[in-house]
C-alpha positions as CSV (number, residue, x, y, z in Angstrom):
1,X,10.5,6.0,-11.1
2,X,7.6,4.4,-9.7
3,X,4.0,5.8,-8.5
4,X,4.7,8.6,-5.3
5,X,1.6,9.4,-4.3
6,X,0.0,7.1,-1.3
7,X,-3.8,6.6,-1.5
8,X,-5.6,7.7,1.8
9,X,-8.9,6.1,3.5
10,X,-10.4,9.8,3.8
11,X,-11.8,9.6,7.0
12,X,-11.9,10.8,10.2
13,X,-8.1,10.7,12.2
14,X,-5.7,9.8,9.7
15,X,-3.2,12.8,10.8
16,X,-3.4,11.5,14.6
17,X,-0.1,10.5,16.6
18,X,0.3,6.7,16.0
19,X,-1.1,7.0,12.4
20,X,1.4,5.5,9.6
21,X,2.0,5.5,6.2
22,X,3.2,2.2,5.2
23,X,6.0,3.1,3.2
24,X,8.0,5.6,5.5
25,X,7.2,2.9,8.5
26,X,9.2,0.1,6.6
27,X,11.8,2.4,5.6
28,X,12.5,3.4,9.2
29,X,13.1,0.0,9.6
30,X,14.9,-0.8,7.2
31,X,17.4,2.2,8.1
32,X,17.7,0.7,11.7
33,X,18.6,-3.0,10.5
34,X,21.5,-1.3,8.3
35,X,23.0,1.2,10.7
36,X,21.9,4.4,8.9
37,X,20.8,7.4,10.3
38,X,18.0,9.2,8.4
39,X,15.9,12.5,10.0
40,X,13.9,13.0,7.5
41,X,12.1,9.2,8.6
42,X,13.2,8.5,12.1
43,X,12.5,5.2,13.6
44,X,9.1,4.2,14.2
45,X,9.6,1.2,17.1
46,X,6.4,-0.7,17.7
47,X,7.1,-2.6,20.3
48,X,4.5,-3.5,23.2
49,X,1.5,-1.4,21.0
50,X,-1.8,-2.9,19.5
51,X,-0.8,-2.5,16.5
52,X,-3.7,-2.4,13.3
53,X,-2.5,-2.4,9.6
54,X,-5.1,-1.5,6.7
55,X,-5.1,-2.9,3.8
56,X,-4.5,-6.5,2.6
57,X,-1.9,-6.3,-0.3
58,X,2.1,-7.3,-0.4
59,X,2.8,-4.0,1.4
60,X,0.1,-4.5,4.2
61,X,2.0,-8.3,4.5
62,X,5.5,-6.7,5.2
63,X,4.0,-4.3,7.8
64,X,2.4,-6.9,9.4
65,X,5.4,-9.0,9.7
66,X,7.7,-6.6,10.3
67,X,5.7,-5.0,13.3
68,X,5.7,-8.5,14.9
69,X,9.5,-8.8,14.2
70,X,9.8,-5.3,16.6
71,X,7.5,-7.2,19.5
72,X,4.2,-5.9,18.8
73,X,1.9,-7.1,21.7
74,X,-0.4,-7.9,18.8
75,X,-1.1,-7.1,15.3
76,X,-4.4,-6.9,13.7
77,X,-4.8,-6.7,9.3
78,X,-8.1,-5.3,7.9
79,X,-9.0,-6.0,4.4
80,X,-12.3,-4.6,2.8
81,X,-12.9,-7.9,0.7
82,X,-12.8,-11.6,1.5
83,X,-9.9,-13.5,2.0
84,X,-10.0,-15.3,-2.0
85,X,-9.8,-11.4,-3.1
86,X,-6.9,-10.1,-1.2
87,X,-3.9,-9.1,-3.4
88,X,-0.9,-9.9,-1.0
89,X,1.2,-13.0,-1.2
90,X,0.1,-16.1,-0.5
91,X,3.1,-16.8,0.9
92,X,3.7,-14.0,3.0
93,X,-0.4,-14.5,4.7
94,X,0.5,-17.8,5.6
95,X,3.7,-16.4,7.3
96,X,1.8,-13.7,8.8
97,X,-1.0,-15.9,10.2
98,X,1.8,-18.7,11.1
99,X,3.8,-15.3,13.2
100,X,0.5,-14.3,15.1
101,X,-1.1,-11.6,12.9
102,X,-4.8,-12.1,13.4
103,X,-7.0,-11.2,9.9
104,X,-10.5,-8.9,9.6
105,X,-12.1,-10.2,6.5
106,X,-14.9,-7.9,4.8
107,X,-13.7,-5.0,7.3
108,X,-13.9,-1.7,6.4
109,X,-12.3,1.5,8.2
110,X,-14.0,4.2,8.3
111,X,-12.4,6.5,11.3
112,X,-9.4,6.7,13.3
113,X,-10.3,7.3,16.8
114,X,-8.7,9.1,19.3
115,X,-7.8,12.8,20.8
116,X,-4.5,13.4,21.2
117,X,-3.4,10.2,19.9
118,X,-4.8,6.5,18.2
119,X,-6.9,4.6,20.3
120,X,-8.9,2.7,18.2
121,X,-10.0,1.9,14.5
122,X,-13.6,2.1,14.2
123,X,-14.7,-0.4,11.0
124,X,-17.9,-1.6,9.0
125,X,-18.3,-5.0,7.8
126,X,-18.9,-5.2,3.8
127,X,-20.4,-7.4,1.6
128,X,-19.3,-7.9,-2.1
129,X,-21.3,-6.5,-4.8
130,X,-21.3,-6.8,-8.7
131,X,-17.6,-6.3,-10.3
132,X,-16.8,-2.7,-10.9
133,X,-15.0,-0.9,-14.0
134,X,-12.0,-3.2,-13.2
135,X,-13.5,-6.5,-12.8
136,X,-13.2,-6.7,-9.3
137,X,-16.2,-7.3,-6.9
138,X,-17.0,-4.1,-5.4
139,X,-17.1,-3.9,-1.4
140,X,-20.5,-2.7,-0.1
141,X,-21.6,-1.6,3.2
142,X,-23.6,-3.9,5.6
143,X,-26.2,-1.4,7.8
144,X,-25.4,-1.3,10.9
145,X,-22.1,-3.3,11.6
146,X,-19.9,-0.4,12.8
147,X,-17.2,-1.9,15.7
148,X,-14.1,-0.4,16.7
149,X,-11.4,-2.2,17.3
150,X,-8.7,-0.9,20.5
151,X,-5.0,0.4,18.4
152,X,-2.0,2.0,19.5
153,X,-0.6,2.5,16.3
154,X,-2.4,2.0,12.9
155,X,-0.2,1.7,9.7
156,X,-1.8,3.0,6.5
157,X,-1.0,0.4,3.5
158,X,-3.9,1.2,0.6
159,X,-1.3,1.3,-1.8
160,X,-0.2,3.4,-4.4
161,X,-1.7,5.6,-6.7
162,X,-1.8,4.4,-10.2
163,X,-0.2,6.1,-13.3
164,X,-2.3,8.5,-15.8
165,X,-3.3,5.4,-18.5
166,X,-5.0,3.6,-15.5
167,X,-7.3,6.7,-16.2
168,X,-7.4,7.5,-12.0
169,X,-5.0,9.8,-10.5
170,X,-1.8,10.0,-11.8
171,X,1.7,10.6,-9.8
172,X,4.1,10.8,-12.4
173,X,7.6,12.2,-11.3
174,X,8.5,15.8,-12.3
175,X,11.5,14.8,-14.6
176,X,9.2,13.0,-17.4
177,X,8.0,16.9,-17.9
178,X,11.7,18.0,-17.8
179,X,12.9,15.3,-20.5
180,X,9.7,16.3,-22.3
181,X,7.9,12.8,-22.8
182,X,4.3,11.4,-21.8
183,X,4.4,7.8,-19.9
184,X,2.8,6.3,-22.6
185,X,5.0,3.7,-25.3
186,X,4.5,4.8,-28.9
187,X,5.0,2.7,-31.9
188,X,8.3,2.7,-33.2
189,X,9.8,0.6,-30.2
190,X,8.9,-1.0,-27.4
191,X,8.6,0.7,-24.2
192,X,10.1,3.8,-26.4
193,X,7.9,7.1,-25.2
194,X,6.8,10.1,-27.1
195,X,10.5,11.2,-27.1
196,X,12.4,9.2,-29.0
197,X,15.2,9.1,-26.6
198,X,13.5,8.1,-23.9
199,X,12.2,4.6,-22.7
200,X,10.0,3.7,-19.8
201,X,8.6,0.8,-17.9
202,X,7.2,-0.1,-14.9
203,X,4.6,1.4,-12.7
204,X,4.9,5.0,-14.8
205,X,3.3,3.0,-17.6
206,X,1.0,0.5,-16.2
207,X,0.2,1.6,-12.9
208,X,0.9,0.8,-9.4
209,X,3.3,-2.6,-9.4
210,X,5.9,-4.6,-8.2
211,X,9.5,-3.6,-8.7
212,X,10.3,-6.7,-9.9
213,X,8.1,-6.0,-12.8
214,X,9.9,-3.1,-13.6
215,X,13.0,-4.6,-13.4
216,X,11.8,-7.1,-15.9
217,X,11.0,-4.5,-18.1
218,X,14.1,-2.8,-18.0
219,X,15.9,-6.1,-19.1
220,X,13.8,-6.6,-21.6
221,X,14.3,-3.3,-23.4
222,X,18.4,-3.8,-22.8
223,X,17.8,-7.2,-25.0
224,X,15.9,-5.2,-27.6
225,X,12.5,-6.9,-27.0
């Protein structure tokens, strides 16, 4: 069932024209490659715009390489922390950097600009401080560094938000309450929840993941371990 709920920067023009979630964007695209014909997500063609993608994890990678797949005159990726501590693929940076996606290292947004539309991303250059509750170097401001970078079209690709066990916001999907569970295992089997009958894996137990970890998860349980 997966995590639903996209985590937003917070700041200043993120409901502007030309503003993306990541999500939607690739599905638009996806849609077009296979013929299908979807209102509810129309196609979102960025070819011939500036094009700036936030965030530096696998999703952020597959915006960048798809945007330069639809003839973006140029892509830019933002990533708050250096480029050791970005998430995405290894893979898929090196074939983003070979395709022409430029990086912004220790970049932070913190505004969209524009009036009626995106014209620009305006960002802060960070530092990294000690680790945080989750181990991970936290990103701190430097004084002073604000630049803004020219966009037509920013794509929004923070991620996900994580489960309830994660203990931060939770996005569980409405039918766990229907079938009466919590999205937590208890201990008579393995990935059994608090009804008997029902089994879960995968991001509604441990958080924002891939889906091939789910899938793993679900073949496990159908071998009984």
């Amino acid at each position: 069932m997966g995590t639903y709920a996209y985590v937003k920067g917070g700041f200043a023009g993120e409901d502007l024209p030309g503003v993306h979630e990541a999500l939607p964007y690739l599905i638009s695209n996806i849609n077009r490659e296979l013929g299908l014909d979807d209102p509810a997500r129309p196609f979102v063609d960025m070819r011939g715009k500036r094009v700036v993608v936030l965030g530096g994890g696998d999703t952020g990678m597959d915006c960048n390489r798809t945007a330069i797949r639809q003839g973006a005159a140029g892509v830019t990726c933002t990533y708050r922390r250096d480029e050791d501590n970005m998430p995405g693929s290894r893979r898929d940076y090196k074939n983003s950097r070979e395709e022409g996606v430029e990086f912004l290292f220790n970049r932070q947004p913190v505004e969209i600009v524009g009036s009626d539309r995106v014209e620009g991303v305006k960002l802060v250059q960070t530092r990294l401080g000690p680790p945080g509750p989750r181990g991970r170097r936290v990103p701190e401001v430097v004084p002073g560094t604000e630049e803004t970078i020219e966009a037509d079209a920013v794509i929004i690709a923070f991620g996900f938000c994580r489960a309830r066990r994660t203990g931060s916001r939770s996005s569980a999907s409405p039918c766990t309450g229907t079938a009466g569970c919590g999205c937590r295992p208890a201990p008579r089997a393995r990935f059994q929840t608090t009804n008997p009958k029902v089994f879960a894996g995968g991001d509604m137990v441990r958080g924002s993941d891939l889906v091939v970890t789910a899938v793993a998860e679900g073949a496990r349980r159908r071998r009984g371990y």
